[in-house]
TORPAVO-854548 format. One record per residue (C-alpha): chain; z, y, x; residue number from 1. Coordinates in nm, 2 decimals. Each point is the difference from the previous one (the first is absolute). Example, Ala and Ser with C-alpha at 12.3 -4.5 7.8 and 13.67 -1.06 7.14 Angstrom:
<nodes>
+-------+--------+--------+--------+-----+
! chain !      w !      v !      u !   n !
+-------+--------+--------+--------+-----+
!     A !   0.78 !  -0.45 !   1.23 !   1 !
!     A !  -0.07 !   0.34 !   0.14 !   2 !
+-------+--------+--------+--------+-----+
</nodes>
This chain:
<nodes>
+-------+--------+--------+--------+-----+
! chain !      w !      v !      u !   n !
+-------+--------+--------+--------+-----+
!     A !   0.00 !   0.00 !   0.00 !   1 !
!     A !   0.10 !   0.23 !   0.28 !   2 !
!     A !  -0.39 !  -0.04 !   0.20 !   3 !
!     A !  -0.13 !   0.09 !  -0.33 !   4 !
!     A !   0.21 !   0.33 !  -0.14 !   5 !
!     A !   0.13 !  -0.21 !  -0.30 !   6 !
!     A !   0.35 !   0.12 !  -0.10 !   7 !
!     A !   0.24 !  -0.33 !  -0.11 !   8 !
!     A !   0.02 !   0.24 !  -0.33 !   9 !
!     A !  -0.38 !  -0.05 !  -0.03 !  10 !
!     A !   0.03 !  -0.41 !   0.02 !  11 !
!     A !   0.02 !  -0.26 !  -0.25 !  12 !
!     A !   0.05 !  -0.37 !   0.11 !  13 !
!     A !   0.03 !  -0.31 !  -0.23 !  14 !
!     A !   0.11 !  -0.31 !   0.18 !  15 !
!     A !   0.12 !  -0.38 !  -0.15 !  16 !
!     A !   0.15 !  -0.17 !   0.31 !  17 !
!     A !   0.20 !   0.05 !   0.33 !  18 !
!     A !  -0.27 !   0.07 !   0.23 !  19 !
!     A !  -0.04 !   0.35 !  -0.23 !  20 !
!     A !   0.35 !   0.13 !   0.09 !  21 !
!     A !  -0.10 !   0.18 !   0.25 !  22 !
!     A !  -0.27 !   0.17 !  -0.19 !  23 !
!     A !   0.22 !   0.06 !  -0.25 !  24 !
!     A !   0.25 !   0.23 !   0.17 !  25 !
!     A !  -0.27 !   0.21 !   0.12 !  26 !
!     A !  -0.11 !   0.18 !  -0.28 !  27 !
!     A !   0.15 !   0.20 !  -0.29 !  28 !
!     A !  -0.16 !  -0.19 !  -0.30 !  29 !
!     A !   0.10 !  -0.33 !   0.13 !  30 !
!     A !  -0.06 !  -0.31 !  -0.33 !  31 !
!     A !   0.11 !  -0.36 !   0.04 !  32 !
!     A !  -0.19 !  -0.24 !  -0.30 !  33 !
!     A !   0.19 !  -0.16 !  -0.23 !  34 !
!     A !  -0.11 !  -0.30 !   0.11 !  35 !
!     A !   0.12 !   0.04 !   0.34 !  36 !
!     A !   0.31 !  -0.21 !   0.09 !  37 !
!     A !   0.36 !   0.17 !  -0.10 !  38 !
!     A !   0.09 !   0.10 !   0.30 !  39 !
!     A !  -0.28 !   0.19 !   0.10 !  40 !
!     A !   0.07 !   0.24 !  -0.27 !  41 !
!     A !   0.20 !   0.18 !   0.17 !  42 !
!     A !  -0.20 !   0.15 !   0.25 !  43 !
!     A !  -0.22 !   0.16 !  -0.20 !  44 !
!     A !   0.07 !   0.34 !  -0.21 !  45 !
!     A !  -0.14 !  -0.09 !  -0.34 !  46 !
!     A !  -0.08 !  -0.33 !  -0.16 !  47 !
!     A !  -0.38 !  -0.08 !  -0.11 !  48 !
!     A !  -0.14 !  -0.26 !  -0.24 !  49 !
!     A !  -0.09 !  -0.31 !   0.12 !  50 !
!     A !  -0.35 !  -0.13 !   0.11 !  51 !
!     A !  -0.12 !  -0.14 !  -0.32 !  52 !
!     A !   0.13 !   0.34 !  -0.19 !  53 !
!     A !  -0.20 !   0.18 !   0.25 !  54 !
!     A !   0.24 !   0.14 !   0.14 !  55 !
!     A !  -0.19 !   0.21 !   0.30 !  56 !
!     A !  -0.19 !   0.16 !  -0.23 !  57 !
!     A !   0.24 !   0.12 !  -0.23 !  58 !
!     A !   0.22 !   0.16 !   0.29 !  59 !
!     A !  -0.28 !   0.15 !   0.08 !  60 !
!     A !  -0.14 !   0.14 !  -0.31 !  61 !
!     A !   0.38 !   0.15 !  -0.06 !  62 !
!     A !   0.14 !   0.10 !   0.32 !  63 !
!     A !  -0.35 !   0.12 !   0.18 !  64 !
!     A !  -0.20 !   0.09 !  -0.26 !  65 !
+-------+--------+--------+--------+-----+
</nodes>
């Protein structure tokens, strides 16, 4: 974000699984799926639908839109 002038206000992430922690913590808008495991919740600043609600795109359409 910082090589490209991209503010962690200006970021949204969605992530499901451990290897998206990192990602997570790195930007403002930060969504774990509903799907994801329980745990993994907590990293994430908001809660989206799962995959087969479409999930992504409804963050999206709400919070970027």
């Amino acid at each position: 974000m910082e090589t490209d002038n991209i503010s962690k206000e200006e970021t949204m992430v969605l992530g499901d699984y451990y290897n998206d922690i990192e990602m997570l913590a790195e930007a403002e808008y930060s969504f774990v799926m509903e799907n994801a495991p329980e745990d993994m919740k907590q990293y994430g600043k908001y809660i989206a639908a799962s995959n087969e609600e479409h999930g992504v795109l409804r963050a999206i359409l709400e919070y970027a839109l």
